[in-house]
C-alpha positions as CSV (number, residue, x, y, z in Angstrom):
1,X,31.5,-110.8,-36.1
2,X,32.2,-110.0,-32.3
3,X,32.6,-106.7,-31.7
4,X,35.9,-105.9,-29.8
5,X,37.9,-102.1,-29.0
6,X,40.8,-103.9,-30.9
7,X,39.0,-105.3,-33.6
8,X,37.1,-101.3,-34.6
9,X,40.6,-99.8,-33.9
10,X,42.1,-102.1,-36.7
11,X,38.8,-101.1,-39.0
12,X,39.0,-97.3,-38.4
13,X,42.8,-97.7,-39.4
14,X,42.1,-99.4,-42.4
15,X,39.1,-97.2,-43.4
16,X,39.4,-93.8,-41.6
17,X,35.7,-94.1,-41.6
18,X,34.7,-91.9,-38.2
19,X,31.5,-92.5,-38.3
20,X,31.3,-96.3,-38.6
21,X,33.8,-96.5,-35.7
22,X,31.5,-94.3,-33.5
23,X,28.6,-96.5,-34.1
24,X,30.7,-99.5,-33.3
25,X,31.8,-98.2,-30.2
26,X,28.8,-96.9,-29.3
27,X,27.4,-100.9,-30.4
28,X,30.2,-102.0,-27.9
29,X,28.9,-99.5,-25.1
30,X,25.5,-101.2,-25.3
31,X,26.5,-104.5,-25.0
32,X,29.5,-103.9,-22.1
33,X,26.6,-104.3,-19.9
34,X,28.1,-104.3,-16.3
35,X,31.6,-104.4,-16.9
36,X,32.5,-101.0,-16.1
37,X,36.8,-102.0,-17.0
38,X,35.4,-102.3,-20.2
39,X,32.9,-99.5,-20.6
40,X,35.4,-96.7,-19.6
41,X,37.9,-98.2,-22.1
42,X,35.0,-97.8,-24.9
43,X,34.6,-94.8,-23.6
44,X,37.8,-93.3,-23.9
45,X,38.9,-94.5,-27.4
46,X,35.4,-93.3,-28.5
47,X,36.3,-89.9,-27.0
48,X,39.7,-89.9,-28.8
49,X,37.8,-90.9,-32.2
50,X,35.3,-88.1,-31.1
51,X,38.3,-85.7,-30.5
52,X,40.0,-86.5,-33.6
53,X,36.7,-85.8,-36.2
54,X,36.0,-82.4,-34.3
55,X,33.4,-83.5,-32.2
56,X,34.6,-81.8,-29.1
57,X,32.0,-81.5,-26.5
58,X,31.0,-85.6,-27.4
59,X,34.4,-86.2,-26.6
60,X,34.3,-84.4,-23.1
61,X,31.0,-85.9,-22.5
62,X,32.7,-89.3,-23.1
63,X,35.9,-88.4,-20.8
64,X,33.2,-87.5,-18.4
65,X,31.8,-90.6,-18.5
66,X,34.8,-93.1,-18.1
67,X,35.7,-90.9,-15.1
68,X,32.2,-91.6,-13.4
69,X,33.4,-95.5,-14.0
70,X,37.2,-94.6,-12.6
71,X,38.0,-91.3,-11.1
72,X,41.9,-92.6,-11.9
73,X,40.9,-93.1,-15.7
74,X,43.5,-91.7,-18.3
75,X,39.8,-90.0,-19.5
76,X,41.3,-87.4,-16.6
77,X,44.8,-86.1,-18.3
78,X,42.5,-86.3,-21.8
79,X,40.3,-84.5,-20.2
80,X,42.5,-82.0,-19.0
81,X,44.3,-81.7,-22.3
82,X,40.9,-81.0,-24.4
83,X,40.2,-77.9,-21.8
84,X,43.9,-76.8,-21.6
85,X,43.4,-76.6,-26.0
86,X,40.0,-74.7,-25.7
87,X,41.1,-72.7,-23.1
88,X,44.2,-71.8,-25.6
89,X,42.3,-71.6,-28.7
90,X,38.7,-69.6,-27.0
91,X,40.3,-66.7,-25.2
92,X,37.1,-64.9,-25.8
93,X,35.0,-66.8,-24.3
94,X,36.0,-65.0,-20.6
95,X,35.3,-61.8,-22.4
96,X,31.7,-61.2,-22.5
């Protein structure tokens, strides 16, 4: 079976199985080679999936990464939205 973003989408869907996905896309990431289109598309849905299971700082690190690929990436407004809800949710964090 050939690996495709559509094709783990459609499995996570049917399974919910986080984990599995992850390893596919990370599977995917290996084999993109060159094609960085296709890299920062892994990329971001693998952040998403990250985002979604609670894996927060894998799933900026990911953003981080598709925006190294395209400074225009929608990685950037997801980005922006994981630090706008830590910001929200971490208010002691800027009170040492």
């Amino acid at each position: 079976m050939t690996l495709s973003i559509e094709k783990i989408k459609q499995a996570y869907e049917a399974s919910g199985d986080a984990v599995t996905a992850i390893e596919a896309y990370g599977q995917l990431l290996v084999t993109a080679g060159d094609d960085p289109a296709l890299s920062e598309g892994i990329l971001v849905e693998r952040g998403m999936l990250h985002w979604r299971a609670g894996h927060r700082a894998e799933a900026i690190n990911d953003y981080n990464a598709a925006i190294r690929l395209n400074p225009h990436s929608q990685a950037v407004q997801l980005r922006e939205s994981a630090y706008a809800i830590l910001d929200f949710y971490n208010k002691d964090l800027y009170n040492p």
